[in-house]
C-alpha positions as MATLAB code, in Angstrom:
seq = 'XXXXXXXXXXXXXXXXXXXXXXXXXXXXXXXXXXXXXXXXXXXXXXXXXXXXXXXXXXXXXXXXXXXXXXXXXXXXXXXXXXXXXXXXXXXXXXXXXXXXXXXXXXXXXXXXXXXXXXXXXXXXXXXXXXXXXXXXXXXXXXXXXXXXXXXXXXXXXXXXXXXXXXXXXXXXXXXXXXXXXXXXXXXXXXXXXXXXXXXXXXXXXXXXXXXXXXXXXXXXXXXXXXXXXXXXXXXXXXXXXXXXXXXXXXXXXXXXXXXXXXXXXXXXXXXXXXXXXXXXXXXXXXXXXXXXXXXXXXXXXXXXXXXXXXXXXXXXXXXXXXXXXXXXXXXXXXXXXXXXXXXXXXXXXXXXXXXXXXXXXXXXXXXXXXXXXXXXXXXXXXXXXXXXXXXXXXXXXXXXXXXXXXXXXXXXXXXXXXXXXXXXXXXXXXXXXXXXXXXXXXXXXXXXXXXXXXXXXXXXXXX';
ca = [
     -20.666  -47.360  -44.133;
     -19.117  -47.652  -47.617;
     -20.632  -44.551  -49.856;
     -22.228  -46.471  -52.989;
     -20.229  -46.347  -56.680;
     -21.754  -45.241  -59.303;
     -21.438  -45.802  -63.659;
     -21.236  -41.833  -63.492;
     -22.032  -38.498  -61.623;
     -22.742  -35.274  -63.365;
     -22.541  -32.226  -61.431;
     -23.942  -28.750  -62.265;
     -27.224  -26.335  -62.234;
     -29.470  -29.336  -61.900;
     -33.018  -28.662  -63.496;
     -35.488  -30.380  -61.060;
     -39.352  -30.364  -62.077;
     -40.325  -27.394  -59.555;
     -36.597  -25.552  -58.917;
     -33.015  -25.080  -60.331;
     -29.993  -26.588  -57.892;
     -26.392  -27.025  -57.716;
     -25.869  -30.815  -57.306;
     -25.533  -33.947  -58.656;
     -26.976  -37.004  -60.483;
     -25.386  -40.806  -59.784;
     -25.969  -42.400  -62.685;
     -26.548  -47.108  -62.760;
     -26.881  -49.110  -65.342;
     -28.650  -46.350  -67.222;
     -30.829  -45.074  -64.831;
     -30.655  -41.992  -62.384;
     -30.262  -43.452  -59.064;
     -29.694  -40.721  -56.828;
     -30.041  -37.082  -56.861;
     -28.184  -34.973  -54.260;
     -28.784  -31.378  -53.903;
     -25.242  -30.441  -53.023;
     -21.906  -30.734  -54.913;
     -18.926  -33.428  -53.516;
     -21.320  -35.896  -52.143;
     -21.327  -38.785  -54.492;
     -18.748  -41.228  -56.032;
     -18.411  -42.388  -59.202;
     -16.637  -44.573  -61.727;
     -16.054  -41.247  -63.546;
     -17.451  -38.000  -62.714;
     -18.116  -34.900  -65.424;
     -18.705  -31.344  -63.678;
     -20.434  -28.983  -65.986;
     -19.972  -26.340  -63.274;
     -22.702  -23.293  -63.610;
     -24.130  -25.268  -66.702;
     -28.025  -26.763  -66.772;
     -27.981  -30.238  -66.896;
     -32.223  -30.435  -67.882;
     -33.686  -33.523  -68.539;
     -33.201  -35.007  -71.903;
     -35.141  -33.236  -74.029;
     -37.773  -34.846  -76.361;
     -38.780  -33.173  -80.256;
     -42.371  -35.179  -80.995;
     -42.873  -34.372  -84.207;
     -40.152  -35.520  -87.055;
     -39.950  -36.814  -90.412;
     -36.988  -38.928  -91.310;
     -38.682  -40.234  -94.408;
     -40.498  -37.580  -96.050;
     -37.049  -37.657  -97.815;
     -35.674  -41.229  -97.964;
     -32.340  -39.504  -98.201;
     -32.121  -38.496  -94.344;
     -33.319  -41.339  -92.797;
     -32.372  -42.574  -89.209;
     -28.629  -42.102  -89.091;
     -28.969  -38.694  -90.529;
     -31.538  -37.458  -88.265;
     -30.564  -38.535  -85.142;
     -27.113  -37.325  -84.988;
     -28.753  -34.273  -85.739;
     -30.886  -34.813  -82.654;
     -27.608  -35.520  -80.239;
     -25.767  -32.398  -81.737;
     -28.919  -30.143  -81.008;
     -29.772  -31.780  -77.368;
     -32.599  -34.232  -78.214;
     -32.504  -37.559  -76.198;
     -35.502  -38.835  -77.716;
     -37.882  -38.379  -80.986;
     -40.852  -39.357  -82.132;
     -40.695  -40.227  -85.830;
     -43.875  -39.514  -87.593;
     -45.207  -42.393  -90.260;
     -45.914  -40.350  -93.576;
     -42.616  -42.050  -95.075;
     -41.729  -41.856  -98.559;
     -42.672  -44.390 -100.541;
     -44.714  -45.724  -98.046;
     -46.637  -44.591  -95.256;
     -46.742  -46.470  -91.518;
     -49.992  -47.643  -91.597;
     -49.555  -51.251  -91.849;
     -48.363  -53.728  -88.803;
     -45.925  -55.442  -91.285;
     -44.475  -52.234  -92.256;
     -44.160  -50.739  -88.293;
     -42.056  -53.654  -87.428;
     -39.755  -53.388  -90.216;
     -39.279  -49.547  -89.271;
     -38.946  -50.637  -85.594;
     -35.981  -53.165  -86.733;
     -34.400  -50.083  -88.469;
     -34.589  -47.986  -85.611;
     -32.381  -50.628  -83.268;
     -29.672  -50.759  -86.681;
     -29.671  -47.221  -86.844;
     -31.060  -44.564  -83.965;
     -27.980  -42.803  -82.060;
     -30.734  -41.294  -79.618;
     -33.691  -43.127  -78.765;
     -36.676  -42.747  -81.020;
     -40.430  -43.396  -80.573;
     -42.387  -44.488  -83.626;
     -45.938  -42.636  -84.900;
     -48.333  -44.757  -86.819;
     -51.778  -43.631  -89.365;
     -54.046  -45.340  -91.494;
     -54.892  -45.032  -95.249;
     -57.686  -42.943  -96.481;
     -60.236  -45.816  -96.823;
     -60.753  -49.019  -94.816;
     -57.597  -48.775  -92.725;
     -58.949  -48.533  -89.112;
     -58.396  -52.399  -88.584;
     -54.780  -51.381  -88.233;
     -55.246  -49.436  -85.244;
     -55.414  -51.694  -82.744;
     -52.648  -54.178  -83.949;
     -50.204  -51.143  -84.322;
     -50.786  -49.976  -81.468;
     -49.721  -53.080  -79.737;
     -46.850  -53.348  -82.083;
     -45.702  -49.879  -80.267;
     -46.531  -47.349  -81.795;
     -46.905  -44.140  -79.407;
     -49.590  -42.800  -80.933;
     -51.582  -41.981  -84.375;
     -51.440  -38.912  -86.557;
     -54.088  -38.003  -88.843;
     -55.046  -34.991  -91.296;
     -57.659  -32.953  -92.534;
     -55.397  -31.682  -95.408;
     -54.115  -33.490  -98.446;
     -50.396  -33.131  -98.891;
     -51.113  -36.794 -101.230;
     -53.694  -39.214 -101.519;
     -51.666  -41.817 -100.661;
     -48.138  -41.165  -98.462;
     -50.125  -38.057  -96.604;
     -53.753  -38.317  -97.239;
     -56.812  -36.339  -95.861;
     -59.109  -38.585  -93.692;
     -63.131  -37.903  -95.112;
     -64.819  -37.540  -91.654;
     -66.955  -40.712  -91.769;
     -63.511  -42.758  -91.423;
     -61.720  -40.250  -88.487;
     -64.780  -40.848  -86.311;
     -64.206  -44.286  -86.207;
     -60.473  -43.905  -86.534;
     -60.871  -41.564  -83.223;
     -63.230  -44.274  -81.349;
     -60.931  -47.280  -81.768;
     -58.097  -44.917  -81.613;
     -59.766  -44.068  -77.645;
     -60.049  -47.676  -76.433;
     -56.452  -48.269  -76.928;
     -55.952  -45.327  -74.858;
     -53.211  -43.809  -76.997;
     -53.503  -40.265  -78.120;
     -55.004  -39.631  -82.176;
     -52.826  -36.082  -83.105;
     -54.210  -34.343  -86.380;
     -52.986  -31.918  -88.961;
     -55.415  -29.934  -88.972;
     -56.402  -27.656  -91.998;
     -59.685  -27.478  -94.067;
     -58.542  -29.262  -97.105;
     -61.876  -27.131  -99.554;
     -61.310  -23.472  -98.581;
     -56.989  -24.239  -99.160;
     -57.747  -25.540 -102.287;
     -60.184  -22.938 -103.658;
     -58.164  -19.796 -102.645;
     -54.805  -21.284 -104.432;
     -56.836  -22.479 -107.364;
     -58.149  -18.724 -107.679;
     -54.536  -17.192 -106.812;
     -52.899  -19.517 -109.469;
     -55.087  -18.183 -112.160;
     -54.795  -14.268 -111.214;
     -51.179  -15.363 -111.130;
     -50.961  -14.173 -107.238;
     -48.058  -16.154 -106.980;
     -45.931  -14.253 -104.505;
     -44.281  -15.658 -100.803;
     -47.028  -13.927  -98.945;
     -49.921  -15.962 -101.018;
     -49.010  -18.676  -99.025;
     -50.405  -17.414  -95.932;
     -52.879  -15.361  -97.657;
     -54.331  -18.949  -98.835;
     -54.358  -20.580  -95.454;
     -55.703  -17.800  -93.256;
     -56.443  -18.762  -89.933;
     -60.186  -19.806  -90.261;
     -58.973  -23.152  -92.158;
     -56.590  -23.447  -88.893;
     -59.640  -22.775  -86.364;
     -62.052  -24.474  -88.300;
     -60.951  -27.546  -88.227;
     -59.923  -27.792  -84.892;
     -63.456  -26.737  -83.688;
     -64.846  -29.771  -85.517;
     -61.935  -32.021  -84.507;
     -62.539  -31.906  -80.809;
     -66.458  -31.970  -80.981;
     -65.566  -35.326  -82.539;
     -63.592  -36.639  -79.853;
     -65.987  -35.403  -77.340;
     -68.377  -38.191  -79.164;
     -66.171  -40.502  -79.774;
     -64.290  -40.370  -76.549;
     -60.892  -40.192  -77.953;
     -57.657  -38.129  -76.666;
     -56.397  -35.953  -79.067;
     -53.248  -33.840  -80.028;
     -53.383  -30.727  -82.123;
     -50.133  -30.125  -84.074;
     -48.006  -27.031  -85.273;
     -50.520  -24.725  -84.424;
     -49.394  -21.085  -85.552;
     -52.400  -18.966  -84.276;
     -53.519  -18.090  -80.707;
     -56.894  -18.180  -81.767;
     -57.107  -21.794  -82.034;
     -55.071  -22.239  -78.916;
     -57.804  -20.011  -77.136;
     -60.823  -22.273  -78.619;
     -58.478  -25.945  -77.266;
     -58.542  -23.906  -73.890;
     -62.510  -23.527  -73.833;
     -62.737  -27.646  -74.958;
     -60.064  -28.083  -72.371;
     -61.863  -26.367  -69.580;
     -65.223  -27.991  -70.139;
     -63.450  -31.659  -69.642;
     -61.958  -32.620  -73.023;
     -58.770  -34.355  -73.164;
     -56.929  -32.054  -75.766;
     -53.531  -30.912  -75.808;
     -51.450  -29.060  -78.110;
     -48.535  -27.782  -79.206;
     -46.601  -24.909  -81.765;
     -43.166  -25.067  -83.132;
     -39.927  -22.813  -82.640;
     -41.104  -20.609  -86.291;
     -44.301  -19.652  -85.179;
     -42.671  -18.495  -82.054;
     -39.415  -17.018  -84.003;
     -40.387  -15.807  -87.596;
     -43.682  -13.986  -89.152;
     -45.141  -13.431  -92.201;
     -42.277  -10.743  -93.307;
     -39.810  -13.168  -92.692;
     -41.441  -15.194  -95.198;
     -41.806  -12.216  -97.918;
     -37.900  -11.497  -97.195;
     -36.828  -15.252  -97.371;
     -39.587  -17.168  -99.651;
     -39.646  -20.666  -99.759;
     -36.483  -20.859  -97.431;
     -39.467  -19.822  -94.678;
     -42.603  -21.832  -96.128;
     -44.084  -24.245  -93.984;
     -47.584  -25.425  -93.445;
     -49.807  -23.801  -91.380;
     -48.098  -20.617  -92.934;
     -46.295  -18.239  -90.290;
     -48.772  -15.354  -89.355;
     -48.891  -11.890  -88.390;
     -46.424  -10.360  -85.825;
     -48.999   -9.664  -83.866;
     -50.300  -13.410  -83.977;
     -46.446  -14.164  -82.288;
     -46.907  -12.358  -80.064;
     -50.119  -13.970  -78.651;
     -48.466  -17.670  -79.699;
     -45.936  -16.167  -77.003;
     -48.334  -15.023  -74.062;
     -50.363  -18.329  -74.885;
     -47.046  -20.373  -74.002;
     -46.054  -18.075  -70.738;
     -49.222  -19.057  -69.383;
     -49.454  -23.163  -69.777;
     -51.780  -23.016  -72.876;
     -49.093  -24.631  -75.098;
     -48.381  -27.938  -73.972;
     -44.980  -28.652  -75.696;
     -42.822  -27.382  -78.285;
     -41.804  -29.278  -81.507;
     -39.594  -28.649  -84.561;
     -41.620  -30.761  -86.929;
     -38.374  -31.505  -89.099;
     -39.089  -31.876  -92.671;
     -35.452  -32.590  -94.451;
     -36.167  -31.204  -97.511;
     -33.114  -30.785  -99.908;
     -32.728  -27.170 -101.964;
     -34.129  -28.329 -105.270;
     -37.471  -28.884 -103.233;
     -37.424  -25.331 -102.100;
     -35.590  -23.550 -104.955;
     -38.790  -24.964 -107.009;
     -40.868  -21.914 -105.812;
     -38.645  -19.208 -106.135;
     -40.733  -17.466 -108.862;
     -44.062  -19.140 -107.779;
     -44.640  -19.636 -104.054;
     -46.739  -22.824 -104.190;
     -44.392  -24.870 -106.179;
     -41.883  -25.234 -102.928;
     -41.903  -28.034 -100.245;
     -43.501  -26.720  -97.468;
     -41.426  -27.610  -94.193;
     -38.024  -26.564  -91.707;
     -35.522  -28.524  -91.019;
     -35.352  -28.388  -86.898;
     -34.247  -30.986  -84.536;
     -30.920  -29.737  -84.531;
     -31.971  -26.068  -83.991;
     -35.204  -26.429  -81.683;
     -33.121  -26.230  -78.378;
     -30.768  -24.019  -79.457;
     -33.114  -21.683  -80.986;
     -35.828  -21.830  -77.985;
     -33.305  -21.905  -75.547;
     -32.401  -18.276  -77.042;
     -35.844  -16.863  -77.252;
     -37.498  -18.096  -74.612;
     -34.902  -18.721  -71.381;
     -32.009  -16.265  -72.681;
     -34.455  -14.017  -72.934;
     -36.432  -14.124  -69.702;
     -40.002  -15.504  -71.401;
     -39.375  -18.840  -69.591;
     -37.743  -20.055  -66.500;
     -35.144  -23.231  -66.992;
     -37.627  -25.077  -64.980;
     -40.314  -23.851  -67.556;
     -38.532  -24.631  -70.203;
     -37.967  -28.514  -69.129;
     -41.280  -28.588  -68.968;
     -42.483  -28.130  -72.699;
     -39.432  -29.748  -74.208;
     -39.596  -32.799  -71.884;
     -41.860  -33.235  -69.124;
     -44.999  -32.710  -71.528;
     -43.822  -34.199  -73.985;
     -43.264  -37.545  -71.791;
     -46.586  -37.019  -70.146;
     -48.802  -36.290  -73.290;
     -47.149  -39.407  -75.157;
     -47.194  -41.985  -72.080;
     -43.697  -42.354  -72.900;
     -42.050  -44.542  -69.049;
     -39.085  -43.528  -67.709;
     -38.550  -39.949  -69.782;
     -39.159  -36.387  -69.423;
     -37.583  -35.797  -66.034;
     -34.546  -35.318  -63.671;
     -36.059  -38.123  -60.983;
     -34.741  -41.378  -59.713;
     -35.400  -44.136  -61.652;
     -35.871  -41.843  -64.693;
     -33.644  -43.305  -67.822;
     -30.100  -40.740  -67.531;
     -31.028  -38.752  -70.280;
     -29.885  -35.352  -70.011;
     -29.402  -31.980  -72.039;
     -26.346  -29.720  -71.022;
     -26.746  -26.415  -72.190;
     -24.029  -23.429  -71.096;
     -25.614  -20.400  -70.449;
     -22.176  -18.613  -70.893;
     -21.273  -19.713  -74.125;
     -22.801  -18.507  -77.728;
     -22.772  -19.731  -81.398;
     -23.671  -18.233  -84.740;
     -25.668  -21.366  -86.855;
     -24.293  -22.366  -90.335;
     -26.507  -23.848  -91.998;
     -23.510  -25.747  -94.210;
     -22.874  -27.730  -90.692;
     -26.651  -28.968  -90.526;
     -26.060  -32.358  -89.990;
     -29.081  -32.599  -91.979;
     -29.230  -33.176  -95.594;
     -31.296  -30.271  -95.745;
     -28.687  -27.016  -95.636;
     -31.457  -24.691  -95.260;
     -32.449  -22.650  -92.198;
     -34.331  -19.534  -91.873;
     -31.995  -18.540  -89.078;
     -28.570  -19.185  -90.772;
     -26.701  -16.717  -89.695;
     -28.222  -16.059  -86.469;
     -26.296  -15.790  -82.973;
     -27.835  -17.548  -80.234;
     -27.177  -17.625  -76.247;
     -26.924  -20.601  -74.708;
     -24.743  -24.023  -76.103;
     -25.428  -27.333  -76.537;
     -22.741  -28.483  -73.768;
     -23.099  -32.121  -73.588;
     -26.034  -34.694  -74.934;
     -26.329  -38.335  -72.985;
     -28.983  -41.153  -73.271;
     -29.157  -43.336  -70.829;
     -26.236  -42.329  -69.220;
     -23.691  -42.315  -72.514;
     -22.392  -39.455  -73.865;
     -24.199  -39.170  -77.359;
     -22.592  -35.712  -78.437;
     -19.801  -33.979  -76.449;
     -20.112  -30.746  -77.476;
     -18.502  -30.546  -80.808;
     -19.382  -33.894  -82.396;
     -21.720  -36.800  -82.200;
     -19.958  -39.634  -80.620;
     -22.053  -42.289  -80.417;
     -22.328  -44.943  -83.197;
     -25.418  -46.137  -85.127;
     -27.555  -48.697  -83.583;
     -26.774  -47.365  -79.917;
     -30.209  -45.584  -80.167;
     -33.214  -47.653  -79.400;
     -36.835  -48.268  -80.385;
     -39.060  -46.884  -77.239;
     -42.311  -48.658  -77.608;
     -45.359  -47.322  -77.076;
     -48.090  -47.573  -74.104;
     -49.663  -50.114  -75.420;
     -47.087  -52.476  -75.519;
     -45.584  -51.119  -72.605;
     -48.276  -52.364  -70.349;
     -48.591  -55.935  -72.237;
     -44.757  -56.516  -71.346;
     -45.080  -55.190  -67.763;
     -48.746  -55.909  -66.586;
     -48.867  -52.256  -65.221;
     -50.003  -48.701  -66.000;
     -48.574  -45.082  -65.310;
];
């Protein structure tokens, strides 16, 4: 019997969802179509052994913004996502100068995606302040992969806060689609009080940030946030949170039947409130990093399956944005740039060093992400999975420079910094994206990922 041919087989330590093996992946027309635990066993049009490498599935980064600064943009962002191991990301809609909350304006950002993504990208939509909640339903079945709302006001218009009357209906219609509503979630009042009063005492040091957003406007808001969707019915995501306090409240909600998930991103894991009195607005970023101690319990929350997934929430902000509160702390941008440093950086502090397992690891940067998201075909080494994959060397090491952010932001908290564990090798969909030193694929091989929604119109079935 004639041993099938495949497009491609990749060999090394392959990162299965409940073990680690030495084997191989036979890659067809995009797809995996066969895993074989053992090495030599399958044929291929070309064949690329990564040896004692991971080959984990193609990690996905749910929370970017390519458009807070026109400037980065698609093209930018996702060659920064193949050089830092992300096969897929989910764009979020608060785009400069206008936000995704209109059909018309979803499809024009889905047409730019096709012309532009080098990885594949998911699209987030929202809805304005007032009267916008007859959008939901026809963005949704435009694509988009879910809705993000906030409590805080970043601006009235690009990033507005929803008033509560409008999020509980937001969050009902927002359920019967059966997508997932995500919030920012901060109480907008107490924020804007305690920097009003540190303003005028002229408190204007690093450290007031945090000192302004303690964790109460964190916890706060949450609390009220999923007694609304318990009403309402909806599925909800909590973003960036940065204290385990509020992941220990989502785990009480989540225990008495509430569909709430969550996740934190690489700082909150990484830095603390010292690095942000040593580094200033280089380290500002909303919620504020906390207390080492408040790490440290972000850290045991995430060992045990509290956290659902890990983000970077990349905010590409150039140095005149940050530079603007050197002398006064509340005149920066708040915001990292990430989705070239999440893996890298997490791969360090969590697998390097012993937190997480590889298998562990797969599972917050791609399994969960898949699974909270309803995104088909992603998030795992399986057959019939798209051939996305993330090849990280455990052997090798690199120091980051931030100059070589592909970025347009040259700014990292962690410049300097020498990390275990490389970026080896990036495909989606069985090409080679980024091959270890430089992004190889070309504009427009990327593509939109559509939501659930329309997922199930164009295929009649669910997940």
């Amino acid at each position: 019997m004639r041993m099938q041919l495949f497009d491609l087989v990749i060999s090394g330590q392959l990162v299965l969802e409940d073990k680690v093996v030495v084997g191989e992946i036979g890659v067809k027309n995009g797809k995996i179509a066969c895993i074989a635990e053992e090495g030599g066993t399958l044929e291929g049009k070309e064949h690329k052994p990564f040896g004692k490498a991971y080959i984990f599935p193609g990690f996905i980064d749910t929370h970017v913004h390519c458009f807070s600064n026109p400037d980065e943009g698609f093209i930018r962002t996702s060659a920064s996502a193949a050089a830092g191991g992300v096969t897929t990301f989910l764009d979020m809609p608060y785009d400069l100068p206008h936000p995704i909350n209109h059909v018309e304006r979803f499809k024009r950002k889905t047409e730019q995606v096709e012309k532009e993504a080098i990885v594949d990208i998911c699209l987030w939509a929202t809805i304005s302040k007032f009267d916008g909640t007859d959008q939901i339903g026809r963005l949704a079945e435009a694509g988009a992969v879910a809705f993000k709302l906030s409590t805080f006001e970043t601006d009235a218009y690009r990033f507005p806060r929803i008033p509560d009357h409008e999020m509980l209906k937001a969050m009902k219609l927002i359920g019967e689609t059966g997508l997932r509503a995500a919030f920012h979630s901060e109480n907008n009042e107490i924020i804007s009080d305690l920097m009003e009063r540190y303003r005028q005492a002229g408190s204007v040091y690093p450290r007031a940030h945090m000192e302004t957003r303690p964790p109460v406007t964190e916890s706060s808001e949450v609390l009220k946030l999923m007694e609304f969707a318990y009403w309402t019915g909806a599925k909800i995501h909590i973003v960036h949170v940065s204290h385990p306090r509020t992941v220990d409240l989502i785990e009480n909600f989540r225990q008495s039947g509430l569909d709430v998930t969550c996740e934190t991103c690489y700082p909150y894991l990484l830095l603390d409130v010292n690095d942000l009195d040593r580094l200033g607005p280089k380290a500002k970023m909303n919620p504020p990093l906390r207390h080492p101690e408040d790490v440290q319990g972000m850290w045991k929350h995430l060992q045990s399956g509290r956290i659902d997934l890990l983000s970077s929430d990349h905010a590409p902000w150039g140095k005149e944005k940050k530079e603007a509160g050197n002398n006064n702390i509340f005149m920066a941008s708040s915001g990292l740039s990430g989705v070239e440093l999440l893996v890298p950086l997490m791969y360090d502090g969590a697998v390097a060093s012993g937190k997480l397992t590889p298998v562990e690891f797969a599972k917050v940067m791609a399994q969960h992400p898949a699974e909270v998201y309803q995104i088909a075909g992603k998030g795992k080494l399986a057959q019939g999975y798209d051939a996305d994959f993330t090849v990280i060397d455990p052997d090798a090491s690199f120091t980051i420079d931030e100059a070589r952010l592909r970025s347009i932001s040259k700014m990292t908290p962690f410049h300097g910094r020498r990390l275990r564990g490389k970026i080896a090798c990036t495909f989606v969909r069985g090409r080679v994206v980024y091959d270890g030193s430089e992004v190889v694929a070309e504009p427009g091989y990327g593509t939109f990922v559509a939501g659930h929604v329309r997922q199930k119109a164009r295929t009649g079935t669910t997940m």
